[in-house]
VOPAGU-2260 file (C-alpha; in pm, 1 decimal, decimal comma):
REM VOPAGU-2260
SITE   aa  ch    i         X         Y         Z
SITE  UNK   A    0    -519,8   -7790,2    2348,1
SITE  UNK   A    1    -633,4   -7580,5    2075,6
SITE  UNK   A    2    -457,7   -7243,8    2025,6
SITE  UNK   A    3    -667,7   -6991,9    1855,6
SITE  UNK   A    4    -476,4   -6629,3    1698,2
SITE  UNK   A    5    -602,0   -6326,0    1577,9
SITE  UNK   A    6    -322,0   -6109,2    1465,4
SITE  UNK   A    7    -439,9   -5794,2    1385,0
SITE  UNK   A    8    -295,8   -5451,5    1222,2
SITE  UNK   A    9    -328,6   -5305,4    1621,9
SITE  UNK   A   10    -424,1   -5563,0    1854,9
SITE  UNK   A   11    -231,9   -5943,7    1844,1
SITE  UNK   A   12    -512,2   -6188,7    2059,6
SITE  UNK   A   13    -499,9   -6548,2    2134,3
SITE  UNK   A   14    -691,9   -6817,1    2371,8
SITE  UNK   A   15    -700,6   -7163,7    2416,3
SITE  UNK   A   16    -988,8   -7361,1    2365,3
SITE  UNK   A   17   -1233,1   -7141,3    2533,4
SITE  UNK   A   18   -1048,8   -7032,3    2813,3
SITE  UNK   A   19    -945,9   -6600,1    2844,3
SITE  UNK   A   20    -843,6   -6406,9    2567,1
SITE  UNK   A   21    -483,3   -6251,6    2615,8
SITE  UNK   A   22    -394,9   -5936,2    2459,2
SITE  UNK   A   23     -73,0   -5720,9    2310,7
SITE  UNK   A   24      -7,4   -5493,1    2074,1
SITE  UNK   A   25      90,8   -5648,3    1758,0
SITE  UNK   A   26     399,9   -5438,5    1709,5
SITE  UNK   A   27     525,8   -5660,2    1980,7
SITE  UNK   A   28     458,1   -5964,0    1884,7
SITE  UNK   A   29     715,4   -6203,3    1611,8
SITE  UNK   A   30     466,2   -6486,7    1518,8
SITE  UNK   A   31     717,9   -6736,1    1449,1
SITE  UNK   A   32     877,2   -6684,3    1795,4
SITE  UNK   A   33     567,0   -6636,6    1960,2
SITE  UNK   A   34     450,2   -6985,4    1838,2
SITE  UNK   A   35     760,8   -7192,7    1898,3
SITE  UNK   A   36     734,2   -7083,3    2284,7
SITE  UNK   A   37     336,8   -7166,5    2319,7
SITE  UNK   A   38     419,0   -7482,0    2135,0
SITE  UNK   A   39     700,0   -7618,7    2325,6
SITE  UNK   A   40     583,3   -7508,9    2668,1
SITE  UNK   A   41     196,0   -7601,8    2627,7
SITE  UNK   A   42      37,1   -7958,7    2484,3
SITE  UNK   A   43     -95,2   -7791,1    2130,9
SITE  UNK   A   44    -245,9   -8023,8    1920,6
SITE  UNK   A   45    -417,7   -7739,6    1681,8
SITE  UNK   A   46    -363,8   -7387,0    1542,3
SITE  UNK   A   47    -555,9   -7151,6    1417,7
SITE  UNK   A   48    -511,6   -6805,8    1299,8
SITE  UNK   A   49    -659,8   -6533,3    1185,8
SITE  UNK   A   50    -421,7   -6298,9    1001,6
SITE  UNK   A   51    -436,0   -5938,5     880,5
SITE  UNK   A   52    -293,5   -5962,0     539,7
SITE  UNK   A   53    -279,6   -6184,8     214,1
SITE  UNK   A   54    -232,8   -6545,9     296,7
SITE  UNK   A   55    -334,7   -6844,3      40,8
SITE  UNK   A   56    -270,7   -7251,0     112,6
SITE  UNK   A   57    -123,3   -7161,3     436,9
SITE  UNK   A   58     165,9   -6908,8     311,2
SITE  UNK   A   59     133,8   -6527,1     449,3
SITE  UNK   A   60     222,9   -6371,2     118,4
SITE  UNK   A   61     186,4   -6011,4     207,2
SITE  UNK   A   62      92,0   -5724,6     484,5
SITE  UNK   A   63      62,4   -5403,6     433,7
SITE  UNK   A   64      -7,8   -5304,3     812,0
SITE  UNK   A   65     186,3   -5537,0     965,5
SITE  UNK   A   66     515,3   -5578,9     778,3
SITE  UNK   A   67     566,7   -5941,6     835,0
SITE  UNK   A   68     784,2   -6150,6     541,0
SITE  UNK   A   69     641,0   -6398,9     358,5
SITE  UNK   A   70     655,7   -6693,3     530,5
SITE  UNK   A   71     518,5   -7051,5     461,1
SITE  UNK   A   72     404,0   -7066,8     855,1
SITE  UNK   A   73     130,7   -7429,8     766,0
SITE  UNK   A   74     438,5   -7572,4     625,3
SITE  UNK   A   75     676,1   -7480,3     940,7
SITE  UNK   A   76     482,2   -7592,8    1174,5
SITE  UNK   A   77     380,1   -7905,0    1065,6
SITE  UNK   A   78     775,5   -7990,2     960,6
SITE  UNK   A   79     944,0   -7880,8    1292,2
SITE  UNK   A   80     591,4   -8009,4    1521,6
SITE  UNK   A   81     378,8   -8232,5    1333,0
SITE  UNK   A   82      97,5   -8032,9    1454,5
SITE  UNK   A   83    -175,1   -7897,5    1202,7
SITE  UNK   A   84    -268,4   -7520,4    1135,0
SITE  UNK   A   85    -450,6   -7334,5     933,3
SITE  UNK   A   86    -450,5   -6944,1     851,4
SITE  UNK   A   87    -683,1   -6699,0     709,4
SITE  UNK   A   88    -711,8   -6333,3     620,7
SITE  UNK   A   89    -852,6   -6213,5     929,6
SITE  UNK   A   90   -1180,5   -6023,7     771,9
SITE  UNK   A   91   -1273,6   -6348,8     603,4
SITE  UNK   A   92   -1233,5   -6473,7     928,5
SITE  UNK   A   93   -1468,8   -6236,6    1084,2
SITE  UNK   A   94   -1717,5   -6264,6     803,6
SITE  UNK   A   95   -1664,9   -6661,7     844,4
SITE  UNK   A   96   -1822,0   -6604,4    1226,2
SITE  UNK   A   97   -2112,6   -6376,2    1064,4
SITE  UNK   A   98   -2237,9   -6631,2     794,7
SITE  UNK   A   99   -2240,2   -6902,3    1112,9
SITE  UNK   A  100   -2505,6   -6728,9    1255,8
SITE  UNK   A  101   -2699,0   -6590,6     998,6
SITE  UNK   A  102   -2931,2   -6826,8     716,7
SITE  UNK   A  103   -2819,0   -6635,5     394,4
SITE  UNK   A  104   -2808,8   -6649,1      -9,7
SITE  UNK   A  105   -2459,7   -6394,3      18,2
SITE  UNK   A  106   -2354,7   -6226,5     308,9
SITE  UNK   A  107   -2120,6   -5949,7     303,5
SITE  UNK   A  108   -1918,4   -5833,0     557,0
SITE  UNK   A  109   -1756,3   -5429,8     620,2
SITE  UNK   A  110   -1489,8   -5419,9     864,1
SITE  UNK   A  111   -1415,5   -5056,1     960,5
SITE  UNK   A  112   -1145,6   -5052,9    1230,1
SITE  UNK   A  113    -779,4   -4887,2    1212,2
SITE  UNK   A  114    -825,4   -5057,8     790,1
SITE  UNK   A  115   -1092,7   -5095,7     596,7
SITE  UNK   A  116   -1177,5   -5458,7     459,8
SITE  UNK   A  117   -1456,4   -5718,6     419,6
SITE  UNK   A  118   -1564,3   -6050,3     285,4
SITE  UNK   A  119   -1849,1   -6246,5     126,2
SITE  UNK   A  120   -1917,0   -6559,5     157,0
SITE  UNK   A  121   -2218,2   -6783,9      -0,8
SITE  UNK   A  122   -2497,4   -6948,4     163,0
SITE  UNK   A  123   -2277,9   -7266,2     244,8
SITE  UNK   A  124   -2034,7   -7045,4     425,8
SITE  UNK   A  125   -1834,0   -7102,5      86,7
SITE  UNK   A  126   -1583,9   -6772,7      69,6
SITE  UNK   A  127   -1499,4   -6570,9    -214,5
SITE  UNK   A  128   -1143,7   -6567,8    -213,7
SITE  UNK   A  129   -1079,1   -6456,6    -580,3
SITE  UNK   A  130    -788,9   -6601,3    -787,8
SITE  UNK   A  131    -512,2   -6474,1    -598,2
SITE  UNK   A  132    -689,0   -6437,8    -248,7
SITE  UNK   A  133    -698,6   -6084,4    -276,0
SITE  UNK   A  134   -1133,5   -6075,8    -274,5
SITE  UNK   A  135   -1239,2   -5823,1     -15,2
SITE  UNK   A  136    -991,1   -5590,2     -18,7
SITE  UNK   A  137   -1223,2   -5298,0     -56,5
SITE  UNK   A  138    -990,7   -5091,0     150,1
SITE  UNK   A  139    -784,9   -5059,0    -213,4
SITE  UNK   A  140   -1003,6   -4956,7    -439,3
SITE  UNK   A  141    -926,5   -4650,0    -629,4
SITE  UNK   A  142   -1061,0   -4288,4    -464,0
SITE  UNK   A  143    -931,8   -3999,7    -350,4
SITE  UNK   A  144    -547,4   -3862,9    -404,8
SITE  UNK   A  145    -407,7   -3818,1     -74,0
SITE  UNK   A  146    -143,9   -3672,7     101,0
SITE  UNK   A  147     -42,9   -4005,1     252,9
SITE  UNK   A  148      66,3   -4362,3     114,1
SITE  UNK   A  149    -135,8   -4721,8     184,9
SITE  UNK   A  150      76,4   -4988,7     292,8
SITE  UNK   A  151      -3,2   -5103,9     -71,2
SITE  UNK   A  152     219,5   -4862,8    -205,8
SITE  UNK   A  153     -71,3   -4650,3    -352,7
SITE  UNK   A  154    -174,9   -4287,3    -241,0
SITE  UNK   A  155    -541,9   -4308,8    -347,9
SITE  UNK   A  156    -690,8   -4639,2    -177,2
SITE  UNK   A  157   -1024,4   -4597,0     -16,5
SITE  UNK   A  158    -927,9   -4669,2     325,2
SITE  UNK   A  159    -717,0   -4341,6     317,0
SITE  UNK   A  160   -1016,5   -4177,2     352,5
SITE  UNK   A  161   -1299,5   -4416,8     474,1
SITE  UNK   A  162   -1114,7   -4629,5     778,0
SITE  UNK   A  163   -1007,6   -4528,7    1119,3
SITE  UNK   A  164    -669,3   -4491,7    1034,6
SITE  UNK   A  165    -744,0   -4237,5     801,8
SITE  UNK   A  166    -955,2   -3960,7    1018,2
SITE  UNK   A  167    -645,7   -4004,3    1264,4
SITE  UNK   A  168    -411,2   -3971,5     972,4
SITE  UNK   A  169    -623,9   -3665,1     835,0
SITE  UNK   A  170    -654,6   -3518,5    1182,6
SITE  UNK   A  171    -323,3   -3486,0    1238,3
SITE  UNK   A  172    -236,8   -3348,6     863,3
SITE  UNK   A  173    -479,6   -3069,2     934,6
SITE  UNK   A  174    -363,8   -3016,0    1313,9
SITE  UNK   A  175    -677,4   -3011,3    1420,4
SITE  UNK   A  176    -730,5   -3073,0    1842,1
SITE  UNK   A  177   -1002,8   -3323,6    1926,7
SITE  UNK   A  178   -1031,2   -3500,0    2320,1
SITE  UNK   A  179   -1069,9   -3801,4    2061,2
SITE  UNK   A  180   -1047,0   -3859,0    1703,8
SITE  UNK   A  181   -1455,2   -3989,4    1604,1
SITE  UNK   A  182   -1659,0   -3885,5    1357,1
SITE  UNK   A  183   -1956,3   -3732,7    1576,1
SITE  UNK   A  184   -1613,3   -3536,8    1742,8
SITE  UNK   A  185   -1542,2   -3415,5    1324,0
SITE  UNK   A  186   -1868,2   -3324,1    1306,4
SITE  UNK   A  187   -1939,0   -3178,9    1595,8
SITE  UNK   A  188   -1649,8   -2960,0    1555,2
SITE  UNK   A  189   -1751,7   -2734,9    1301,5
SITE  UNK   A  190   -1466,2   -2625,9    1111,8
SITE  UNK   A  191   -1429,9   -2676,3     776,5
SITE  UNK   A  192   -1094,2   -2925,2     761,2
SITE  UNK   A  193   -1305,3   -3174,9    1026,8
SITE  UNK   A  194   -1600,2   -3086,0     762,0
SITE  UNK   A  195   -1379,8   -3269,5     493,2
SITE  UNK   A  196   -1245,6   -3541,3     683,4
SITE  UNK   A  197   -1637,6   -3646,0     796,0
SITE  UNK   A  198   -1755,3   -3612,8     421,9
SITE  UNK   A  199   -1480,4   -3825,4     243,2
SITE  UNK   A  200   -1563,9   -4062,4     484,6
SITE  UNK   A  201   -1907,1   -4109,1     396,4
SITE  UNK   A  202   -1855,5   -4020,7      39,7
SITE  UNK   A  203   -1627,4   -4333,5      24,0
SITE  UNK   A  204   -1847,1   -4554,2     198,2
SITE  UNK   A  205   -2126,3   -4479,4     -65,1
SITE  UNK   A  206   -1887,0   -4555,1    -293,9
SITE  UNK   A  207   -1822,9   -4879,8    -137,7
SITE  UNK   A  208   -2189,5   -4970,8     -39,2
SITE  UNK   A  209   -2344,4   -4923,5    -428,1
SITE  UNK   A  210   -2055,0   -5065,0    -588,9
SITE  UNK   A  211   -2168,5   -5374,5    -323,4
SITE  UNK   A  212   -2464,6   -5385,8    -412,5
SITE  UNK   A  213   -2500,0   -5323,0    -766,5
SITE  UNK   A  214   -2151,7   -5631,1    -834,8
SITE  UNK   A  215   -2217,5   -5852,5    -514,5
SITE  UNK   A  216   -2578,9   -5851,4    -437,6
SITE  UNK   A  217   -2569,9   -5974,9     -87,3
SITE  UNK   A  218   -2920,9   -6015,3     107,1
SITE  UNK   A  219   -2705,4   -5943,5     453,7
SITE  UNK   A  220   -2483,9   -5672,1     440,5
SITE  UNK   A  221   -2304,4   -5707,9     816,5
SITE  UNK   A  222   -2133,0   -5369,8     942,6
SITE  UNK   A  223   -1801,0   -5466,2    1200,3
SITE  UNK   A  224   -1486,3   -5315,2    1328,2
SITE  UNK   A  225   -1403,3   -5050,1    1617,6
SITE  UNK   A  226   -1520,4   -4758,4    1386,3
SITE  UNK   A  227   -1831,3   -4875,6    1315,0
SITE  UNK   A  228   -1930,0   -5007,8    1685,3
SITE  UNK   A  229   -1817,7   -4670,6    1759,9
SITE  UNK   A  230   -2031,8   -4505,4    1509,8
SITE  UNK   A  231   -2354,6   -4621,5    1524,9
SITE  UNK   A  232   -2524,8   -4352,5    1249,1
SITE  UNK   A  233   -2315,6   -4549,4    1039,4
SITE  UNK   A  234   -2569,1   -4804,4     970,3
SITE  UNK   A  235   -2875,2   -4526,3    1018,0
SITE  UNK   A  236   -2630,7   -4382,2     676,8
SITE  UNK   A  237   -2646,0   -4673,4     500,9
SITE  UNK   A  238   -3051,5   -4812,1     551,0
SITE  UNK   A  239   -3099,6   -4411,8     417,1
SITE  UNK   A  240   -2846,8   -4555,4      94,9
SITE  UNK   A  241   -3064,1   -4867,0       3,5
SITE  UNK   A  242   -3363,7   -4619,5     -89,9
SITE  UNK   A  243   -3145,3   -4451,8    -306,1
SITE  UNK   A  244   -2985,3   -4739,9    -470,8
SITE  UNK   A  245   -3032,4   -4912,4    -852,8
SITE  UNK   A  246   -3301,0   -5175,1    -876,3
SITE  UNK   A  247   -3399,1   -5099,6    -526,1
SITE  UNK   A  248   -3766,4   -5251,2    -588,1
SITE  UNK   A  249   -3572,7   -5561,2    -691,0
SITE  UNK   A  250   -3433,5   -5633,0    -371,6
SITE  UNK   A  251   -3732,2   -5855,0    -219,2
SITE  UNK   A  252   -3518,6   -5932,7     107,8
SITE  UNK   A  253   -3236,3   -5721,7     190,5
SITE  UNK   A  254   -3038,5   -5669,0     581,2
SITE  UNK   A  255   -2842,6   -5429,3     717,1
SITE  UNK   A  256   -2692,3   -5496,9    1041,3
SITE  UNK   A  257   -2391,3   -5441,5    1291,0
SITE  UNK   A  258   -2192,8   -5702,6    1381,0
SITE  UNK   A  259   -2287,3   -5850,8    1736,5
SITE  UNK   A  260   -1922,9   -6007,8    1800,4
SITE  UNK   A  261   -1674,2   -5841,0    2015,3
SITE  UNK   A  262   -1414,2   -5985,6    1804,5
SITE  UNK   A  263   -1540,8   -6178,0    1506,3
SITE  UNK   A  264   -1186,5   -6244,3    1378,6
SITE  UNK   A  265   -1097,0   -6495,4    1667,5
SITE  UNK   A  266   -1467,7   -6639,1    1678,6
SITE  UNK   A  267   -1420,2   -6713,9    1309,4
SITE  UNK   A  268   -1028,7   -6843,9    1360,8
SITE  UNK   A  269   -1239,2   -7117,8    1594,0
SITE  UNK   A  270   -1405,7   -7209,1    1252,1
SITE  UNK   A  271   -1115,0   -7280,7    1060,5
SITE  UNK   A  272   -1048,2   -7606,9    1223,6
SITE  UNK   A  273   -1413,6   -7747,1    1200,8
């Protein structure tokens, strides 16, 4: 059997083959234990895993959501099972499933869920990992000083401000009471803290959607992740953004479209082993 993970920063999936998808929280799930029970106890003959964090030749280097070690998981489970696996940054995962189904020059990929990530790959479903395997992390870039600190250790990264974690985060700073923390609920709420959560969101995603454009220049650009399903103006924001942006007359074929997985990461874990 073939054992298929997504480990997310909230949600910690995994099937076999194509049987159902099981479901915990991630905060209580430890990987290593987790896979030395499915191992011994079911006939696995293949892993893959889709991983929120920084991984590279089968290591998990880093996680700022998570708060896993390092930890050279290809290279333990092939020593103590002689059973292959392979591991991926879980956004390059998802935008792994997107390119599958798509016939593209460069398709990028924006995840906005509890983070905010993404991915590009090339039109032989070739990703750009970047030297250190850090390409895609467009939660980090440089914006806003906040009140709060990334799990990268900074206080300014985009996804402070642009993410689902951060209208929670910003919610709760403020005190503000909402049935449930969306952005049609900030909106909608008319008061001048939900104003500013609402606009720094969308002020970082333009940010994030002409810096795209203008360094990537992707023909699909593929919108994903709870917030976004969620949100569905989000993508209305963004067609509105490609009339505004540089060279616009340039762009003979350009998409924007939301994601049509329910969970891209796993459905792009089942690519790894292909």
């Amino acid at each position: 059997m073939r054992l298929y993970i997504d480990y997310g920063a909230t949600n910690f999936r995994y099937q076999y083959d194509n049987d159902e998808v099981f479901v915990f929280f991630s905060s209580e799930i430890d990987l290593k234990e987790f896979l030395d029970e499915q191992i011994s106890q079911n006939k696995v003959s293949f892993v893959a895993i889709s991983f929120a964090g920084q991984v590279a030749n089968g290591k998990i280097i880093s996680s700022p959501n998570i708060g896993i070690e390092p930890f050279d998981i290809k290279d333990y489970v092939k020593q103590k099972y002689n059973i292959p696996l392979e591991i991926e940054n879980d956004i390059n995962c998802a935008t792994l499933a997107e390119g599958f189904t798509r016939i593209s020059k460069v398709l990028t990929l924006f995840y906005i869920g509890t983070g905010l990530g993404g991915g590009t790959i090339l039109g032989d479903n070739t990703l750009l990992r970047g030297a250190n395997f850090l390409g895609g992390e467009f939660g980090h870039i440089p914006f806003k000083k906040t009140p709060f600190t990334c799990g990268c250790g900074r206080d300014d990264c985009l996804e402070l401000s642009t993410s689902g974690g951060a209208i929670l985060k910003w919610t709760k700073h403020f005190n503000l009471e909402l049935d449930e923390v969306t952005l049609t609920n900030l909106k909608e709420l008319d008061e001048k803290n939900a104003t500013l959560i609402y606009n720094n969101f969308y002020e970082g995603l333009r940010l994030l959607f002409h810096t795209t454009l203008n360094f990537i220049d992707p023909d699909y650009l593929i919108i994903g992740g709870g917030v976004a399903q969620d949100e569905t103006e989000i993508v209305e924001f963004l067609k509105k953004e490609i009339e505004k942006s540089s060279y616009n007359e340039s762009r003979k074929r350009f998409t924007i479209e939301m994601s049509s997985f329910e969970n891209g990461s796993l459905e792009g874990a089942r690519l790894l082993g292909n």
